[in-house]
Backbone of each chain as ProteinMPNN parsed JSONL, in Angstrom:
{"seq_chain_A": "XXXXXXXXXXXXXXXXXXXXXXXXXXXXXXXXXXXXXXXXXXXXXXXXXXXXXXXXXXXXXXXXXXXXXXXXXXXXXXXXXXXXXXXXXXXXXXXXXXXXXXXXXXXXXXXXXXXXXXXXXXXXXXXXXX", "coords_chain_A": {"N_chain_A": [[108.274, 93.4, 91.625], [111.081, 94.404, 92.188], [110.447, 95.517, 95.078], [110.505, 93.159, 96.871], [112.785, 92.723, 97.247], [114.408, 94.986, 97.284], [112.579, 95.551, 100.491], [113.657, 93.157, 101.557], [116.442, 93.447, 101.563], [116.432, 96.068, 103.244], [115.344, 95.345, 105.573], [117.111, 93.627, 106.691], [119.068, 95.1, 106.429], [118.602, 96.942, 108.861], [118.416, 95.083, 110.608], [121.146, 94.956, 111.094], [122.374, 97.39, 111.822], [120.435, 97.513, 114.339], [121.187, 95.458, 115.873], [123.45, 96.635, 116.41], [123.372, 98.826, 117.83], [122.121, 98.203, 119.838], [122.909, 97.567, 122.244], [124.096, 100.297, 123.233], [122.394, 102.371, 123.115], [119.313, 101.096, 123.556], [116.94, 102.795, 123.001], [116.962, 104.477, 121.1], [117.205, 102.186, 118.721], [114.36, 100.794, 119.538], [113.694, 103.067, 117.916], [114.745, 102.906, 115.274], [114.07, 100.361, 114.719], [111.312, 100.728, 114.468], [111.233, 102.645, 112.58], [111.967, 101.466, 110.436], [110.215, 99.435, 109.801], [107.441, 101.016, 109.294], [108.698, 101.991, 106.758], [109.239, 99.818, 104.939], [106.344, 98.516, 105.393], [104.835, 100.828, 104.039], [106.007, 100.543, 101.78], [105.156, 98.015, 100.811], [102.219, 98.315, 101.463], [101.295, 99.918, 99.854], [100.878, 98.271, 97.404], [98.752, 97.084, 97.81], [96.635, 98.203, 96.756], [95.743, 97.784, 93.798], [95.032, 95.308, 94.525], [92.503, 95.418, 95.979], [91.145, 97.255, 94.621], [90.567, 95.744, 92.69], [88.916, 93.777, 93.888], [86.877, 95.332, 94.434], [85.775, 96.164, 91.924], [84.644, 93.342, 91.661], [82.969, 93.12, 93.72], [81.223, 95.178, 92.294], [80.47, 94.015, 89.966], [79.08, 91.97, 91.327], [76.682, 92.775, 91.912], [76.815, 93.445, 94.455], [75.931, 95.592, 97.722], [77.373, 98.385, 98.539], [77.876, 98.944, 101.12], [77.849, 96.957, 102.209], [80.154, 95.62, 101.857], [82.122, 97.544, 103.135], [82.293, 97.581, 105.64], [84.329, 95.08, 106.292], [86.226, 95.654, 105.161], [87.131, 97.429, 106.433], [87.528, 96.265, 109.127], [90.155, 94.275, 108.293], [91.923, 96.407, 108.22], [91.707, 96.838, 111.026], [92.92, 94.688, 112.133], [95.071, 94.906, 110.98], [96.758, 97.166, 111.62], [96.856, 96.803, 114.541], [97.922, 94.431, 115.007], [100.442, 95.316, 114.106], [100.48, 97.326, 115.745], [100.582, 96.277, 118.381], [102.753, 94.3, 118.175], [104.946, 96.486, 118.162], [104.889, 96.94, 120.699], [105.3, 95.197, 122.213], [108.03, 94.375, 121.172], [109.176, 96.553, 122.794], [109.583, 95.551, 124.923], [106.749, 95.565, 126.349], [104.547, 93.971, 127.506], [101.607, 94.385, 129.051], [101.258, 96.636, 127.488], [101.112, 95.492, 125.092], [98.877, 93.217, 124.739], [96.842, 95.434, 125.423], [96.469, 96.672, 123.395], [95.679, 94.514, 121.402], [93.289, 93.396, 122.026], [91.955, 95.654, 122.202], [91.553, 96.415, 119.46], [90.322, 94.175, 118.637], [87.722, 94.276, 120.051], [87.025, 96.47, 118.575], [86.943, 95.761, 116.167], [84.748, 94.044, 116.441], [82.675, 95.463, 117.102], [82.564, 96.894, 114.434], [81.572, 94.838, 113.019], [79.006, 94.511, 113.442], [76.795, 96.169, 112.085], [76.713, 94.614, 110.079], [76.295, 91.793, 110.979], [73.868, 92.689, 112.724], [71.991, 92.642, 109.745], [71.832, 90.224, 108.881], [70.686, 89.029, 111.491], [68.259, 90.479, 110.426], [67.216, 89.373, 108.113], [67.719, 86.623, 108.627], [65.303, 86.67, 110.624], [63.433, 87.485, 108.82], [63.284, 85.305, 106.854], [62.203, 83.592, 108.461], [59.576, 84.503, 108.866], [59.031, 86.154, 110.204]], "CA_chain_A": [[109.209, 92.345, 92.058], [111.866, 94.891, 93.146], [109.554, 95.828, 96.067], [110.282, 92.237, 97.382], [114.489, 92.694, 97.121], [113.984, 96.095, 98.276], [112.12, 94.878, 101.246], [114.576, 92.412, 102.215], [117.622, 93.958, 101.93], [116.343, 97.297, 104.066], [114.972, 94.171, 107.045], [118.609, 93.097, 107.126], [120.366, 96.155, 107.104], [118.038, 97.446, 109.779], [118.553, 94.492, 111.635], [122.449, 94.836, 111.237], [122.502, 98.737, 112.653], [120.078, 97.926, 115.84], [122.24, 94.556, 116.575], [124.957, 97.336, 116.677], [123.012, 100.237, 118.551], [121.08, 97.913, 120.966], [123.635, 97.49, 123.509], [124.705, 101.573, 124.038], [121.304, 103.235, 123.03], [118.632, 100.485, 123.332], [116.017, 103.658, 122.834], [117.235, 104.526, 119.195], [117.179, 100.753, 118.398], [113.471, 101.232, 119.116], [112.823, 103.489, 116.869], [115.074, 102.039, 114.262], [113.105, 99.28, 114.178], [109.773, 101.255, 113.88], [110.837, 103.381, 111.366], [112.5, 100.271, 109.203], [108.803, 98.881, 109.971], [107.146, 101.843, 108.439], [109.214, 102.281, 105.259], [108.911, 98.533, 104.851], [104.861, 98.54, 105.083], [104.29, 101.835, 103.367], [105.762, 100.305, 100.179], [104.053, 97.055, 101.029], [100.438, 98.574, 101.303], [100.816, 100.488, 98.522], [101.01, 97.182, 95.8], [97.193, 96.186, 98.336], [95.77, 99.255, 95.654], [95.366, 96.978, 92.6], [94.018, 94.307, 94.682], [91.344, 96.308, 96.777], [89.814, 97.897, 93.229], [89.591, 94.212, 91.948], [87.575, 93.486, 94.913], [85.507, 96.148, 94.317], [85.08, 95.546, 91.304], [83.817, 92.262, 92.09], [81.574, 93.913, 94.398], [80.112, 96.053, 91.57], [80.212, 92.722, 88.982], [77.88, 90.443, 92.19], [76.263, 93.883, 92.767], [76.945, 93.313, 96.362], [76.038, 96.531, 98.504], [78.867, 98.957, 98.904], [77.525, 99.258, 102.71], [78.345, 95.525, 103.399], [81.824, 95.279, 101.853], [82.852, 98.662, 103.893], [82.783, 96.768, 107.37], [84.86, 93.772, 106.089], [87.779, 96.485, 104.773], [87.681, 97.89, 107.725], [88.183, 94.918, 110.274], [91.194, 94.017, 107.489], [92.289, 97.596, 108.449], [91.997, 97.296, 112.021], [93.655, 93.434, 111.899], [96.892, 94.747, 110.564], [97.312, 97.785, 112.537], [96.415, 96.358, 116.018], [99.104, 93.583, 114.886], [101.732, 95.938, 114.066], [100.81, 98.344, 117.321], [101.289, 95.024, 119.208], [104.033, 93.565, 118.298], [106.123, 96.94, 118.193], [105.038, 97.095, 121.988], [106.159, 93.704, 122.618], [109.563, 95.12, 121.079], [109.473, 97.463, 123.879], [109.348, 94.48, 126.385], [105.588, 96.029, 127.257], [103.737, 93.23, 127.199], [100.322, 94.9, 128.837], [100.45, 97.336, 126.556], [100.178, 95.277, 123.347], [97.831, 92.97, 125.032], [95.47, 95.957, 125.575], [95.928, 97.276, 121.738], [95.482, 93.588, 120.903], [92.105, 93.696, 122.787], [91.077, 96.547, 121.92], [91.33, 95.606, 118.346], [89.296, 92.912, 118.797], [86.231, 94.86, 120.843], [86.796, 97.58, 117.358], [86.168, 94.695, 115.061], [83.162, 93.126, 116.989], [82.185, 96.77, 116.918], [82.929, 97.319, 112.895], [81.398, 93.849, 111.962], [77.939, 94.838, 114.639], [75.632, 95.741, 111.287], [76.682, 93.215, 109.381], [75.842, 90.76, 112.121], [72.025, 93.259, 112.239], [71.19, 92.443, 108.85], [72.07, 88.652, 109.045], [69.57, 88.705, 111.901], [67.01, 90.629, 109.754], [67.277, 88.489, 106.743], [66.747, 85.307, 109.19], [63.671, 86.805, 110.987], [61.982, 88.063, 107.468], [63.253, 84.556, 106.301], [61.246, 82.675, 109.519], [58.393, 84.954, 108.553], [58.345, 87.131, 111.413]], "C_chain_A": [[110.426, 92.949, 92.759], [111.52, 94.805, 94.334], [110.341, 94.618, 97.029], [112.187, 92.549, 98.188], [114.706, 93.75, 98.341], [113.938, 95.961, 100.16], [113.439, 94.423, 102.4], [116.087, 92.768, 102.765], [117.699, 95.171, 103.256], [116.303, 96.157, 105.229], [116.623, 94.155, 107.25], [119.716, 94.14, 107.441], [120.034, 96.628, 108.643], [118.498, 96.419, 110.782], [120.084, 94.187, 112.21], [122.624, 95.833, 112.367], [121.268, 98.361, 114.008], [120.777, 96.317, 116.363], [123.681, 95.706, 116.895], [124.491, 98.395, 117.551], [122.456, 99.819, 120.138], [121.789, 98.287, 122.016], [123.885, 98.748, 124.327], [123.352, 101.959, 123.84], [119.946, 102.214, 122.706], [117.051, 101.05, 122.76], [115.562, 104.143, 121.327], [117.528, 102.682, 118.631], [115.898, 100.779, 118.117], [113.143, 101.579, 118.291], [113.714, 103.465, 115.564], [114.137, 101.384, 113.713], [111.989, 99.91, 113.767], [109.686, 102.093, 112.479], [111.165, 102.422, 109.639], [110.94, 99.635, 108.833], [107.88, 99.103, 109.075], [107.353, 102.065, 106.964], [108.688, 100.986, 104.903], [107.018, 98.16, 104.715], [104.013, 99.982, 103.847], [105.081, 101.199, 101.523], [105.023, 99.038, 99.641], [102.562, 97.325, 100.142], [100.488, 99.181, 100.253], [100.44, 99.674, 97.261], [99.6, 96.563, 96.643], [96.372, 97.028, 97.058], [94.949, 98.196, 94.721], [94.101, 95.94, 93.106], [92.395, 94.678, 95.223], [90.525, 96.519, 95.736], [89.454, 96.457, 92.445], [88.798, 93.57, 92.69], [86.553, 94.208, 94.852], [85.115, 96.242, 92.912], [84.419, 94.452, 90.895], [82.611, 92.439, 92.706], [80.667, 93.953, 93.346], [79.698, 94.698, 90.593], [78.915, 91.869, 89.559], [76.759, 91.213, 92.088], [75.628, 94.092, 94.276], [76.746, 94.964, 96.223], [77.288, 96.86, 98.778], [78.63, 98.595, 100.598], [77.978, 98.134, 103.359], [79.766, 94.98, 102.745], [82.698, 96.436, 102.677], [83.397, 97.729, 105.518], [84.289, 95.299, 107.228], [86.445, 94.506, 105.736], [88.156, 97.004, 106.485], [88.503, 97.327, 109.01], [89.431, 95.078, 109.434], [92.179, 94.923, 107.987], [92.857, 97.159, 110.229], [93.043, 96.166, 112.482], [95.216, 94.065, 111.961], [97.203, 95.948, 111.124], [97.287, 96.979, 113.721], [97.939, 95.191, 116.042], [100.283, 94.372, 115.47], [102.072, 96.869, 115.378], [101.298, 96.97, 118.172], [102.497, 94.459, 119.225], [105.306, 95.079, 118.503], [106.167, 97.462, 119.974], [105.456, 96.035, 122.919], [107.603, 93.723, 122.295], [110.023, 95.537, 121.954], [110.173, 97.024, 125.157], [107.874, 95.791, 127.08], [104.276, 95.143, 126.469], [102.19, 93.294, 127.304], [99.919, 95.409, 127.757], [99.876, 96.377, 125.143], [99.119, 94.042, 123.765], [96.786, 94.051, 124.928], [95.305, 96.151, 124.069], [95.158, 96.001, 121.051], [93.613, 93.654, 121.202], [91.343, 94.795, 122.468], [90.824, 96.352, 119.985], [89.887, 94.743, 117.967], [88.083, 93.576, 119.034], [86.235, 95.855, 119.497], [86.289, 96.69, 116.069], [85.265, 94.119, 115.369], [82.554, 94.367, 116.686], [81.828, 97.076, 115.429], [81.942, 96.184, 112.386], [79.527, 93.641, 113.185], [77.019, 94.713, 113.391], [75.674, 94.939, 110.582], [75.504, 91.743, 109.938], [74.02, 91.282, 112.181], [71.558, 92.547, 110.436], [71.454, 91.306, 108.363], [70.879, 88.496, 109.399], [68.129, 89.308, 111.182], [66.852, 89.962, 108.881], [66.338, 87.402, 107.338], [65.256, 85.689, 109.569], [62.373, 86.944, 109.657], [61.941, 86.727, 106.316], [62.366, 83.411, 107.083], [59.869, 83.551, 109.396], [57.965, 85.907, 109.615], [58.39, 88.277, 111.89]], "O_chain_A": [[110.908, 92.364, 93.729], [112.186, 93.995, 94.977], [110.858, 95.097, 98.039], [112.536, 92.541, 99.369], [114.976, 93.649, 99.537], [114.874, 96.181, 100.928], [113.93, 94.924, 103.411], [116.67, 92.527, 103.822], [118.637, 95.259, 104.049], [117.354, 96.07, 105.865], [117.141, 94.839, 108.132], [120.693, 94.166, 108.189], [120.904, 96.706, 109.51], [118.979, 96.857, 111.827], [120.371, 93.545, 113.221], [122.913, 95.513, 113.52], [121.327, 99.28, 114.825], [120.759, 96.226, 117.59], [124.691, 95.427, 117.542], [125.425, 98.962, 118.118], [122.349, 100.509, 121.152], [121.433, 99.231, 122.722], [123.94, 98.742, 125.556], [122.898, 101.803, 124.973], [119.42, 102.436, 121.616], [116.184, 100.321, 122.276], [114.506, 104.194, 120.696], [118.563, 102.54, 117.981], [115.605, 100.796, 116.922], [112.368, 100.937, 117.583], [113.237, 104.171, 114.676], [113.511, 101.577, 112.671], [111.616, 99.658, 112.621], [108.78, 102.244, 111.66], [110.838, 102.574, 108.462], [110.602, 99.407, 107.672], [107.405, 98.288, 108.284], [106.469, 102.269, 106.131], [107.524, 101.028, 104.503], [106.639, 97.468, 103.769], [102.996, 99.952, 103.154], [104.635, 101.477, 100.409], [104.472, 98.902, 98.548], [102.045, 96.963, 99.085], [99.524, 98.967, 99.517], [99.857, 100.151, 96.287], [99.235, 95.483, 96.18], [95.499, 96.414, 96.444], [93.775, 97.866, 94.892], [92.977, 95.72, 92.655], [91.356, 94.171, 94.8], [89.36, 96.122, 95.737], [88.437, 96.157, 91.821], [87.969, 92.793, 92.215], [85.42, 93.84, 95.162], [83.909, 96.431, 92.753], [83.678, 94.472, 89.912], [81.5, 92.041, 92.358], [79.672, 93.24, 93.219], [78.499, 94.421, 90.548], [78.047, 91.303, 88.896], [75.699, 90.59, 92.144], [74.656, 94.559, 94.87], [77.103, 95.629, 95.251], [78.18, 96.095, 99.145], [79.462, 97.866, 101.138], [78.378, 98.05, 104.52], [80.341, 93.981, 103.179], [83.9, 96.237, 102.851], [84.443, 97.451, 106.103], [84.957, 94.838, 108.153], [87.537, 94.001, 105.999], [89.09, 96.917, 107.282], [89.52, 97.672, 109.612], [90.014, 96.116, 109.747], [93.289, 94.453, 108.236], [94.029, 97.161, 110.605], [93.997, 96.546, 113.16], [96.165, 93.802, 112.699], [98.43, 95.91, 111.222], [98.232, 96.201, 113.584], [98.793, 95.191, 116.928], [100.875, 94.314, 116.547], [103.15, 97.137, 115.909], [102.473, 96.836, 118.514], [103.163, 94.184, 120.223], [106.43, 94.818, 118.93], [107.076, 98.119, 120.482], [105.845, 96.086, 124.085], [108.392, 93.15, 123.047], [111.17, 95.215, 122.263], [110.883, 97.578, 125.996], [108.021, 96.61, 127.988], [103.507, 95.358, 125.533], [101.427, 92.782, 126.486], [98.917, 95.144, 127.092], [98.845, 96.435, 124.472], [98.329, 93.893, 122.833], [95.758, 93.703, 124.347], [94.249, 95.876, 123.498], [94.21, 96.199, 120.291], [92.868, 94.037, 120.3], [90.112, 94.783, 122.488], [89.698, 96.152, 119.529], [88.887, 94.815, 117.253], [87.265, 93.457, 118.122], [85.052, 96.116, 119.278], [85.429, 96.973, 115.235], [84.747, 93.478, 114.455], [81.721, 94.248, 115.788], [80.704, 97.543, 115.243], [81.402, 96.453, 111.313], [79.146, 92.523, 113.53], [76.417, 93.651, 113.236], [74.627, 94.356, 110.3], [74.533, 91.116, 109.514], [73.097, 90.552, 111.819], [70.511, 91.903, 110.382], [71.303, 91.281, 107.141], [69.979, 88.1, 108.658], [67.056, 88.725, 111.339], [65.623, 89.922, 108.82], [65.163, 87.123, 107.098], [64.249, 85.216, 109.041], [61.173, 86.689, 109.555], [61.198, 86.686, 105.335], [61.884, 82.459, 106.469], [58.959, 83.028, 110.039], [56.83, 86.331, 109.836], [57.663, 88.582, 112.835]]}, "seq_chain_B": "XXXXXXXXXXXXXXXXXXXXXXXXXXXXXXXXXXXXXXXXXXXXXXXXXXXXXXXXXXXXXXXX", "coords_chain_B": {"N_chain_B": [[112.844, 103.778, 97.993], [113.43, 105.125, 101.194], [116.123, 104.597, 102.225], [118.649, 106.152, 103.307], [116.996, 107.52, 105.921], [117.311, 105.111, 107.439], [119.591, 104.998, 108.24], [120.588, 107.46, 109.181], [118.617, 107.591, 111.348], [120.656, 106.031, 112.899], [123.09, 106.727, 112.889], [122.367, 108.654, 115.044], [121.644, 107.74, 117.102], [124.431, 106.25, 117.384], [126.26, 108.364, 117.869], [124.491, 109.706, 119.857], [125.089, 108.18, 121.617], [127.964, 108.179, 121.999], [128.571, 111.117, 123.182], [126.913, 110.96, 125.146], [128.818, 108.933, 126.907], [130.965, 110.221, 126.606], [130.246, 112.932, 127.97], [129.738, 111.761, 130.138], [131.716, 110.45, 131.754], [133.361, 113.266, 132.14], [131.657, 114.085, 134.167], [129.618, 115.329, 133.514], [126.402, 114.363, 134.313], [124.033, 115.479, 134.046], [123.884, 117.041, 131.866], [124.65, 115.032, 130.359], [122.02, 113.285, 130.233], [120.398, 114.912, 129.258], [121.236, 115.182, 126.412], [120.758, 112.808, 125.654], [117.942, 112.867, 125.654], [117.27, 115.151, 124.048], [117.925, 113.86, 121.421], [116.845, 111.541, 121.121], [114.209, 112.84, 120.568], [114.497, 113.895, 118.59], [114.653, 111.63, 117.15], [112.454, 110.421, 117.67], [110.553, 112.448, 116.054], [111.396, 111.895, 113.399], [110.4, 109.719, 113.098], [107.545, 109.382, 113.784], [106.869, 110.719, 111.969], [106.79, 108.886, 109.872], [105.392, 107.038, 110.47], [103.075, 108.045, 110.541], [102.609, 108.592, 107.874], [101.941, 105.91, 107.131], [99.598, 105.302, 108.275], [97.968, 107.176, 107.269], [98.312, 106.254, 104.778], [96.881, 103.603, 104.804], [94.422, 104.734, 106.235], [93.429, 105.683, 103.576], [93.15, 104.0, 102.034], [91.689, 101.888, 103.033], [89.419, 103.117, 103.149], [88.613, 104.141, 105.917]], "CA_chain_B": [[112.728, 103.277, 99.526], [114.599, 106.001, 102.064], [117.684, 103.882, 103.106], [119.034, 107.355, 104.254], [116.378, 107.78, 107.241], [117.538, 104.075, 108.75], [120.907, 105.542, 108.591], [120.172, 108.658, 110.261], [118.77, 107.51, 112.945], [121.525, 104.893, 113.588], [123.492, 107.873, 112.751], [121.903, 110.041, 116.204], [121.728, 106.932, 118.098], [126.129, 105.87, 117.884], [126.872, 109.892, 118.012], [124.653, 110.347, 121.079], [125.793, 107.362, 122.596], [129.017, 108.326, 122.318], [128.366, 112.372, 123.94], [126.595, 110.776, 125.991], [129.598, 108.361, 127.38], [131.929, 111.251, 127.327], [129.783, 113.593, 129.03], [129.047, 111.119, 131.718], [133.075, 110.72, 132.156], [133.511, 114.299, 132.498], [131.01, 114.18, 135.298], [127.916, 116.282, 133.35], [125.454, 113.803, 133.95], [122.28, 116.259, 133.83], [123.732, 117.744, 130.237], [124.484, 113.668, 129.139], [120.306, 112.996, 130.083], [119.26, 116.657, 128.286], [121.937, 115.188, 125.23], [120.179, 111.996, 125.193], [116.332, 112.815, 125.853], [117.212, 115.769, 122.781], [118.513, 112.863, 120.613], [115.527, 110.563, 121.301], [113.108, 113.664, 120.632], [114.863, 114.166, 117.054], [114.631, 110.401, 116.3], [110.802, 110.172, 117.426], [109.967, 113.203, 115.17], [111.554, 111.509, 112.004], [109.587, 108.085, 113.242], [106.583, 109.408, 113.993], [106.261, 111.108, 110.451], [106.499, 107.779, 108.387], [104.403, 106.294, 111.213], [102.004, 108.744, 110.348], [102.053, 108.402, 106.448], [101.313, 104.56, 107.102], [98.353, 105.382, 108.968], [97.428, 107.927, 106.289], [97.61, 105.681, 103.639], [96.024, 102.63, 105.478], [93.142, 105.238, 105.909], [92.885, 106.187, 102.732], [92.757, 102.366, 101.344], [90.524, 100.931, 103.45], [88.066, 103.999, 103.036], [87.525, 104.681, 107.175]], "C_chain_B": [[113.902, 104.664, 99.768], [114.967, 105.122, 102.406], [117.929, 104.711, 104.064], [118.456, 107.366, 106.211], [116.798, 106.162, 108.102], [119.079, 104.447, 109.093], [121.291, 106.745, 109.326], [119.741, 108.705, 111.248], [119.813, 106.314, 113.582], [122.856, 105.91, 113.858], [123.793, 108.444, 114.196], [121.927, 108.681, 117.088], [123.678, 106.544, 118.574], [126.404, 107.742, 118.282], [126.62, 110.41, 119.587], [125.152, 109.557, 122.292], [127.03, 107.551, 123.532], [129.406, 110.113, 123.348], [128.026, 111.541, 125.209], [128.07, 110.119, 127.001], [130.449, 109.509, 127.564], [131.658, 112.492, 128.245], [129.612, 113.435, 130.724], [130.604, 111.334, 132.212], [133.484, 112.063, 132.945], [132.518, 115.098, 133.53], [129.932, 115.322, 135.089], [126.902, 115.177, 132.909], [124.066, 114.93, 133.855], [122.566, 116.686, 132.107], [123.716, 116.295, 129.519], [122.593, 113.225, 129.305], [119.691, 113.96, 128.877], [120.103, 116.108, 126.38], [120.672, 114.075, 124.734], [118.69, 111.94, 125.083], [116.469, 113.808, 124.444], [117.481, 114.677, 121.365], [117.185, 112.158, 120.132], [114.208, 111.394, 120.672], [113.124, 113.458, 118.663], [114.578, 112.645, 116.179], [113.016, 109.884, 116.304], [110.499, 110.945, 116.319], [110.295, 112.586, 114.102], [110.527, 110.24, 111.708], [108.161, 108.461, 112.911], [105.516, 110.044, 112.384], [105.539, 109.924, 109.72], [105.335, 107.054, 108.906], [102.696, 106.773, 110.39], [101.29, 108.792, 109.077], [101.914, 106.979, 106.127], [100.203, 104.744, 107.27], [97.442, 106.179, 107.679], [96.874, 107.077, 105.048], [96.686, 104.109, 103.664], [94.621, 103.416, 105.409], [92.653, 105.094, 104.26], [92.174, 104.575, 101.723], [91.781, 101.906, 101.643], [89.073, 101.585, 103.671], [87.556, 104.085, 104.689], [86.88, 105.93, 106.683]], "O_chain_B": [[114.786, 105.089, 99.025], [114.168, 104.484, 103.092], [117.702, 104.52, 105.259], [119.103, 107.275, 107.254], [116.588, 106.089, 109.313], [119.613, 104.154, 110.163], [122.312, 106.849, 110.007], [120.079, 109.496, 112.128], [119.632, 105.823, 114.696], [123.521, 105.854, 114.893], [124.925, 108.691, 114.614], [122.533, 108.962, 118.122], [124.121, 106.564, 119.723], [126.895, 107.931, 119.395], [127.384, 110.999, 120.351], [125.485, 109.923, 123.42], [127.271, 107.369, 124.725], [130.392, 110.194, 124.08], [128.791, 111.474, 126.172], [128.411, 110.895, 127.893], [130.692, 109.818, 128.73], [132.462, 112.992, 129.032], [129.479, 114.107, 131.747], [130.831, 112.264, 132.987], [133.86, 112.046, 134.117], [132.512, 116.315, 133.719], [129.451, 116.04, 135.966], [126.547, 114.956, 131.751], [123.067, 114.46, 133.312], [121.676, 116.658, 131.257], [123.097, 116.105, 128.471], [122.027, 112.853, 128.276], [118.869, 113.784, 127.978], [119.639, 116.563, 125.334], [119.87, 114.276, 123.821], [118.181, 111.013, 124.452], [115.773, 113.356, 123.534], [117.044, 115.057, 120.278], [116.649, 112.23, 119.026], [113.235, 110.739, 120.3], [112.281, 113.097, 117.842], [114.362, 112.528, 114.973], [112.439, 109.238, 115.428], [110.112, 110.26, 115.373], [109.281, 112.579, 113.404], [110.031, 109.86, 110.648], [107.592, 107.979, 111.932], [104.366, 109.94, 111.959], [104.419, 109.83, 109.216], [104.462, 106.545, 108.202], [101.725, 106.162, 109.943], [100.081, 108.936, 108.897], [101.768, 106.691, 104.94], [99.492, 104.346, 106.348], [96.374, 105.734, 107.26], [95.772, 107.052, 104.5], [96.012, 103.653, 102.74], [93.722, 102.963, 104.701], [91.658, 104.478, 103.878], [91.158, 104.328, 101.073], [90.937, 101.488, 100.849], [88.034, 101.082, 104.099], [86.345, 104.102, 104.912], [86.061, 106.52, 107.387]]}, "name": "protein", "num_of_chains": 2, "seq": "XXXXXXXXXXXXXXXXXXXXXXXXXXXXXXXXXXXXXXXXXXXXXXXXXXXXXXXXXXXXXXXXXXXXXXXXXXXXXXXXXXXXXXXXXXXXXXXXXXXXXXXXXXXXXXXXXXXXXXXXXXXXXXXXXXXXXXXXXXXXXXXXXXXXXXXXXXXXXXXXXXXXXXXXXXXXXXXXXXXXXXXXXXXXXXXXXX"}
């Protein structure tokens, strides 16, 4: 529950010091923000732990295949980076760029979620008999 | 939580601002660019760390 306080208070200070830096050094504002970003997600992701092993142990409880909950972490994975590369390039004012990360994202998760999608279609075919 | 590191680089950002502005005055613009591109270098390297131990532990979570 600290985590949350924590959190909030660092967002606001951060957002005090680059309202104060933007104007002379709009460069270190940048990476203000990215590194407020950083601290801010790295204590985040760390409280995903708990939940992740109760998913997998759900897994092991259905006895779902490890092989077909791996692709589904992964997308999750690539989701919330691709976000965060995006939006801190939209910070930048570089709007191609986080379009392309956005995009590319996307073509890495069609990519990531490819055998899944294979052993859908084998299921159906060996379920149409053919 | 490091507090410190958002203060450190807000820190290198008013300090070189301010070299920078008095350098420019005193008519060394090539040393106020070399002040401020050294500035910028020191504030990526601290960034690019934590950047890096996100990524690390994003790997390690999501098992790529």
């Amino acid at each position: 529950m600290t985590t949350i306080f924590s959190v909030c208070a660092l967002a606001m200070l951060c957002a005090a010091l680059y309202a104060a830096i933007r104007r002379t050094s709009p460069e270190y504002a940048l990476g203000l923000s990215a590194a407020c970003c950083a601290l801010v997600l790295l204590s985040a992701v760390k409280l995903l732990e708990p939940v992740l092993s109760f998913l997998r142990e759900l897994q092991s409880l259905s006895g779902l295949n490890a092989a077909l909950m791996a692709p589904v972490l992964k997308t999750v994975a690539i989701g919330f980076l691709t976000q965060i590369s995006g939006a801190f390039c939209q910070d930048a004012g570089e709007q191609a760029l986080a379009k392309s990360v956005e995009l590319a994202g996307v073509f890495l998760a069609a990519y990531t979620a490819l055998p899944l999608a294979g052993q859908v279609l084998e299921l159906l075919q060996k379920l149409m008999g053919g | 939580m490091e507090v410190d590191l958002i203060f450190k680089i807000a820190a290198v950002g008013i300090i070189v601002s301010i070299l920078n502005q008095v350098l420019v005055r005193t008519g060394r613009e090539e040393q106020a660019t070399m002040t401020t591109l050294a500035g910028l270098i020191v504030v990526l390297m601290i960034v690019v760390q934590r950047i890096a131990d996100l990524f690390a532990l994003v790997k390690t979570l999501f098992e790529f």
